[in-house]
TORFI-26437 format. One record per residue (C-alpha): residue number from 1; residue in one letter; x negated, y negated, z negated. Coordinates in steps of 0.25 Angstrom, whole numbers, always signed. Each point is the difference from the previous one (the first is absolute). Example, Ala and Ser with C-alpha at 12.3 -4.5 7.8 and 13.67 -1.06 7.14 Angstrom:
TORFI-26437
{pt 1; 'A'; {-49; +18; -31}};
{pt 2; 'S'; {-6; -14; +2}};
***
This chain:
TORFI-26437
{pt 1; 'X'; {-621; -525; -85}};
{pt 2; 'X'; {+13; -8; +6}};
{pt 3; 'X'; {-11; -8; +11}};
{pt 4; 'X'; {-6; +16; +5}};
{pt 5; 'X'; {+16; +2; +0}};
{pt 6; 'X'; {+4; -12; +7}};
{pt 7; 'X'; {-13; +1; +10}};
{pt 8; 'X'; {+4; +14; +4}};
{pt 9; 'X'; {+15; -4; +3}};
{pt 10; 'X'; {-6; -11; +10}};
{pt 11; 'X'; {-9; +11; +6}};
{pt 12; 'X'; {+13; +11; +1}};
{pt 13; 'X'; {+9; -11; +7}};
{pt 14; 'X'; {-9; -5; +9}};
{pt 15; 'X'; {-4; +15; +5}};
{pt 16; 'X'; {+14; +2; +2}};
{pt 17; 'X'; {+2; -12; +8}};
{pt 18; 'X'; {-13; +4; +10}};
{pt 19; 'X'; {+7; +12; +1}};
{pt 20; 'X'; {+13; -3; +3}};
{pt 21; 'X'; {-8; -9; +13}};
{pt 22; 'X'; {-6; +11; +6}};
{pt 23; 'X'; {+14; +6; +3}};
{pt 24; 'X'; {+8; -3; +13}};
{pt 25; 'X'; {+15; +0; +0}};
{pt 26; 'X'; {+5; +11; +10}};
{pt 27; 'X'; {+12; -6; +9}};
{pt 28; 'X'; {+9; +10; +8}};
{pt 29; 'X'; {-3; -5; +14}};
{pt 30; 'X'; {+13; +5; +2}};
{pt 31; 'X'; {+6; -12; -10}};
{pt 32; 'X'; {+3; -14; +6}};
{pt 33; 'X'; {-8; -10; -9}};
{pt 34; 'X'; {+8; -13; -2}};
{pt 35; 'X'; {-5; -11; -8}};
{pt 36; 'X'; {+9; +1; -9}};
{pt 37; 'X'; {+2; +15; +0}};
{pt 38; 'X'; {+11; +7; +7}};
{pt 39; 'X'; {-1; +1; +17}};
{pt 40; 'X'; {+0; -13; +8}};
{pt 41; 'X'; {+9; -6; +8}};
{pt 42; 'X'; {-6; -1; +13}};
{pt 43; 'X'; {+11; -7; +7}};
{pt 44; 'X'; {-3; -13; -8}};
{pt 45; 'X'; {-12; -2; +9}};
{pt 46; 'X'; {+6; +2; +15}};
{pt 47; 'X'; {+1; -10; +9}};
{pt 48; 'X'; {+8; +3; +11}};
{pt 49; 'X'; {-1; -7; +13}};
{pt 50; 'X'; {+12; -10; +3}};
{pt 51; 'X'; {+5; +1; +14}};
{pt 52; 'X'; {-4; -11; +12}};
{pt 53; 'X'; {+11; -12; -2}};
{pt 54; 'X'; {+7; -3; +13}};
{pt 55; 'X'; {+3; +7; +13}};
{pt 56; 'X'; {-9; +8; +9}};
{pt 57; 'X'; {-7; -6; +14}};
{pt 58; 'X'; {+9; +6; +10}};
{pt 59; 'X'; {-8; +12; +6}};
{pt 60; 'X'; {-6; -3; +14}};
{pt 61; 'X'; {+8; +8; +13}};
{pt 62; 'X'; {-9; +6; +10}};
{pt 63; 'X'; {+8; -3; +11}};
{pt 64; 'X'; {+1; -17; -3}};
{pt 65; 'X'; {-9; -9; +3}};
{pt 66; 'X'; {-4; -9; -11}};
{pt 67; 'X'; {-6; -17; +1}};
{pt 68; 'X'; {-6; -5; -12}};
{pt 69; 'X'; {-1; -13; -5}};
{pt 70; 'X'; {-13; -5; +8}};
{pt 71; 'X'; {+4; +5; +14}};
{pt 72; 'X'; {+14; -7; -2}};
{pt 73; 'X'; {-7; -13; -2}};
{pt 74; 'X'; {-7; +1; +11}};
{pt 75; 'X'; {+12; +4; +9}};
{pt 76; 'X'; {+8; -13; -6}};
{pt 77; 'X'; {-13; -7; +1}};
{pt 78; 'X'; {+3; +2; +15}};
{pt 79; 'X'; {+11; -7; +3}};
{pt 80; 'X'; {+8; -14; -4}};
{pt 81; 'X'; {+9; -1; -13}};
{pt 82; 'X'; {+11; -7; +5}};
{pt 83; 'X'; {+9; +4; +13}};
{pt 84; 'X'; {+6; -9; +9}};
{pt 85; 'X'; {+11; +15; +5}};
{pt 86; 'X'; {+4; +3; -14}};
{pt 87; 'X'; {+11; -8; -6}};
{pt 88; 'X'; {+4; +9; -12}};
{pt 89; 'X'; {-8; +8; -9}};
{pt 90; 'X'; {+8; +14; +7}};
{pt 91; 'X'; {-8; -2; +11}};
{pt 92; 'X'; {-12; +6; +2}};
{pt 93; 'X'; {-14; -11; +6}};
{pt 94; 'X'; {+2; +4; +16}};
{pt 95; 'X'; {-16; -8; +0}};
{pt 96; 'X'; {-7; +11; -8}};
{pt 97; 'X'; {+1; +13; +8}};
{pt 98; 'X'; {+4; +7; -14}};
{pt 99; 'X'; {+13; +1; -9}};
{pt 100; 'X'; {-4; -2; -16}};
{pt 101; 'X'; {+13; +6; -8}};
{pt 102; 'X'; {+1; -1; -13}};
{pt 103; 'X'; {+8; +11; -7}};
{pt 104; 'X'; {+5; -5; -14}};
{pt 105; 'X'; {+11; -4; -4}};
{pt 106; 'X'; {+6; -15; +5}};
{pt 107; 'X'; {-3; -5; -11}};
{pt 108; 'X'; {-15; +2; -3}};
{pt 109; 'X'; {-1; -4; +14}};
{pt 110; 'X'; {+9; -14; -3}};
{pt 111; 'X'; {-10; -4; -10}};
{pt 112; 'X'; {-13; +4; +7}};
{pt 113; 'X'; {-4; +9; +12}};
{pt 114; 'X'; {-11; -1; +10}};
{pt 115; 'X'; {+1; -10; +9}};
{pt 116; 'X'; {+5; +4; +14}};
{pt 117; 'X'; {+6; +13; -6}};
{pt 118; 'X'; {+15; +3; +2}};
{pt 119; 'X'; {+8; +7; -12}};
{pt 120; 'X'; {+4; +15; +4}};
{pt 121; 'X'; {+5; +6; -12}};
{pt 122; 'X'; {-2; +15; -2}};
{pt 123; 'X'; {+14; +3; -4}};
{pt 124; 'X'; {+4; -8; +11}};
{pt 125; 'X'; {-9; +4; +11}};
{pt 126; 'X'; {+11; +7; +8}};
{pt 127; 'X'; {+9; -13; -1}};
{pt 128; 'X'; {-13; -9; +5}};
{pt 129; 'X'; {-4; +8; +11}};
{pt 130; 'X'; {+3; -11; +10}};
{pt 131; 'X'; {-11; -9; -6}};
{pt 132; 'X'; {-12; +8; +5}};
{pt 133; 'X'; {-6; -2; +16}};
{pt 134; 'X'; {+7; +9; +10}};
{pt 135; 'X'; {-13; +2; +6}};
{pt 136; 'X'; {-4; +13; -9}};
{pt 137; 'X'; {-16; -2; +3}};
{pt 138; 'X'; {+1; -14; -10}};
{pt 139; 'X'; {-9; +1; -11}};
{pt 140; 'X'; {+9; +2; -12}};
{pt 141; 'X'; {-6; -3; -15}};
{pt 142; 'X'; {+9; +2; -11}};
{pt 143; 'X'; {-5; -1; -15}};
{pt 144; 'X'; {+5; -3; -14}};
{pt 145; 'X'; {-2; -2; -13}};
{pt 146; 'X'; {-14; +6; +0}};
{pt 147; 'X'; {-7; +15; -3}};
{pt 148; 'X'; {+12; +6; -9}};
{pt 149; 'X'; {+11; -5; +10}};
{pt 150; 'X'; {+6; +10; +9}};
{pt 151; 'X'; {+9; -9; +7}};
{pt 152; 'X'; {-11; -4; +12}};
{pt 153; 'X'; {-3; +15; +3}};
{pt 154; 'X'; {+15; +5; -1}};
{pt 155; 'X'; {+3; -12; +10}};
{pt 156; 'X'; {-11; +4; +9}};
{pt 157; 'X'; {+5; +15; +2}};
{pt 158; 'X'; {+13; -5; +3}};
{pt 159; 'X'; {-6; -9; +12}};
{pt 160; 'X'; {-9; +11; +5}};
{pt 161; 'X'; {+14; +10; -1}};
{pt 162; 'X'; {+7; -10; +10}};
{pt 163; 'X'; {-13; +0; +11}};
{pt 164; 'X'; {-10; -11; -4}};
{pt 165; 'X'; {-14; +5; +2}};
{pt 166; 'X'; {-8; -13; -5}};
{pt 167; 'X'; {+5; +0; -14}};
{pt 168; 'X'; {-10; -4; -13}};
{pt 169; 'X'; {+1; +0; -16}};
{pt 170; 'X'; {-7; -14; -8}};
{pt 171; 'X'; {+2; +10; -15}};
{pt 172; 'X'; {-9; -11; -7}};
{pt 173; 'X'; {+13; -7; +5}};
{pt 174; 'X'; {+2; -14; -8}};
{pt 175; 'X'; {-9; +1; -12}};
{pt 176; 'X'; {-12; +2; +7}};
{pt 177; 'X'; {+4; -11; +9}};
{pt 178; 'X'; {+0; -9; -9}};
{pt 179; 'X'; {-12; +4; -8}};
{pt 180; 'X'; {-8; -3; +12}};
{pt 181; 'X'; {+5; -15; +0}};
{pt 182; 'X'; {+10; +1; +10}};
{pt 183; 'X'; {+14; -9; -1}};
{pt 184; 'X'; {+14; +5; +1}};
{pt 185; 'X'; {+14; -7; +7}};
{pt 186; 'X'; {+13; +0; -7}};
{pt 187; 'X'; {+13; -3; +7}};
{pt 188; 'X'; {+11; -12; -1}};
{pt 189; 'X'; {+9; +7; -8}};
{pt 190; 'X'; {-11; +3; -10}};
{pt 191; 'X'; {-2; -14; -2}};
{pt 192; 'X'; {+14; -3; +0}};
{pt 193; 'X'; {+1; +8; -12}};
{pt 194; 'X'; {-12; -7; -7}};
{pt 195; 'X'; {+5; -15; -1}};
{pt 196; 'X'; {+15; +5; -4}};
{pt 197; 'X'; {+2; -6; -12}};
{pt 198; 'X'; {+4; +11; -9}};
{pt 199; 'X'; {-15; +4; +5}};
{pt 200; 'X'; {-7; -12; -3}};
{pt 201; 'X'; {+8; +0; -14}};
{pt 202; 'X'; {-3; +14; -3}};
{pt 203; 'X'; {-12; -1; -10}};
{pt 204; 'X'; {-2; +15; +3}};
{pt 205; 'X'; {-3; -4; +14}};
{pt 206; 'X'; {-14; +2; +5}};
{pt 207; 'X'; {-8; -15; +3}};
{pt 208; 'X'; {-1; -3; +14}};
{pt 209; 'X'; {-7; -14; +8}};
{pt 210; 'X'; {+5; -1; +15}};
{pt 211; 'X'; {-8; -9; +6}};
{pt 212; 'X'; {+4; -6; +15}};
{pt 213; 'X'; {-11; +3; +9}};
{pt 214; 'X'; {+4; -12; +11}};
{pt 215; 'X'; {-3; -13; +1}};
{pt 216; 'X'; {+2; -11; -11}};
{pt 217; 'X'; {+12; -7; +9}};
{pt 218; 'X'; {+6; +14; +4}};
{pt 219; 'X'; {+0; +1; -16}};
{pt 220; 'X'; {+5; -12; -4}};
{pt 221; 'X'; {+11; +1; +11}};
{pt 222; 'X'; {+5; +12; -5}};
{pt 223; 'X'; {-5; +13; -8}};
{pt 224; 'X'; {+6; +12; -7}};
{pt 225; 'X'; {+6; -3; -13}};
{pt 226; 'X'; {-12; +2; -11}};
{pt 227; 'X'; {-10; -3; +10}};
{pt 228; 'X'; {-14; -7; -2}};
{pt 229; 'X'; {-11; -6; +8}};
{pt 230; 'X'; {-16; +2; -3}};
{pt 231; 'X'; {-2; -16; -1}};
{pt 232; 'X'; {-15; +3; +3}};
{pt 233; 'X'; {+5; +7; +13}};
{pt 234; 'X'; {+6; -12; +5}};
{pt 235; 'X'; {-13; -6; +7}};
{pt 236; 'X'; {-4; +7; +13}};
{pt 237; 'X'; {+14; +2; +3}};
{pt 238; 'X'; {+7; -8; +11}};
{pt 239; 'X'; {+13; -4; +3}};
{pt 240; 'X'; {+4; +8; +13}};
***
């Protein structure tokens, strides 16, 4: 009697069970469904998109002609380093039939600038007129401190206002130029301002070598404070 009792209470629960399977929740489609009930807070899951670090490439002007790096090679690549007419870095190379300017500030130009280049400060174009070539056909090439600097193209407006008509912008300007291998000249008083001592002693100060780039007797007779000699250079060099 208590196992038919027992057997049929098996049979009853599992019925119930089978029918309880066959049902399908209904869900308002209406209702957010969250994992853990309630609505959902979307907002944990938006990625917004953080803005470009560092200024904008200054925007090309229509009116300007622009050099890039390649084609200012080629021009430098034309003509000598070194001028026997230019006796201070305010003057422009007479030899090279164009005026390289370099708009920064003195003292990004001090520590490195193109060599050949004279320093016409934006701010203080008006003041500097006199450097550039009173014939107004020259070739004029200003630049600065590459695509984001407006200095180089502000300079240039300036010089096509007062009547030059050959007048170019290098925008790549310095770090272009030195990504393509290309050297840079600093000025006496830059160096001056390296080998003074509260420099040398400075542990702040950035490491610098200067090496002398004469002969071993022009060294040994006398060289700028700090200076080495490449020993291995020595041979080859002679004494004139």
């Amino acid at each position: 009697m208590y196992k038919r009792l027992i057997f049929f209470s098996i049979n009853f629960f599992i019925l119930l069970l089978l029918g309880g399977c066959t049902k399908v929740a209904q869900v308002p489609v209406d209702e957010p469904i969250g994992v853990f009930g309630g609505e959902v807070d979307v907002s944990l899951y938006v990625i917004e998109v953080e803005p470009s670090q560092g200024p904008e490439p200054v925007e090309l002007e229509e009116h300007l002609n622009y050099i890039d790096t390649e084609e200012l090679m080629r021009l430098v690549g034309t003509v000598l380093p070194t001028s026997t007419e230019r006796s201070t870095y305010d003057q422009y190379t007479p030899e090279w039939g164009f005026v390289l300017i370099d708009s920064r500030p003195p003292g990004p130009y001090k520590e490195s600038h193109i060599n050949g280049a004279i320093n016409m400060p934006d701010g203080e174009f008006d003041r500097l007129v006199h450097l550039l070539p009173e014939n107004k056909e020259t070739m004029l090439i200003f630049y600065c401190g590459g695509l984001h600097c407006h200095l180089s193209p502000a300079s240039a407006n300036k010089a096509l206002e007062l009547g030059y008509t050959n007048v170019w912008v290098y925008q790549e300007g310095t770090p272009f130029w030195k990504s393509k291998g290309n050297y840079f000249v600093t000025t006496p008083e830059y160096v001056g301002d390296l080998i003074m001592e509260t420099y040398v002693t400075d542990e702040d100060s950035d490491p610098y070598v200067i090496f002398d780039a004469r002969t071993y007797n022009g060294y040994f007779n006398e060289h700028i404070p700090g200076g080495t000699f490449p020993v291995n250079s020595s041979e080859g060099y002679s004494d004139s």
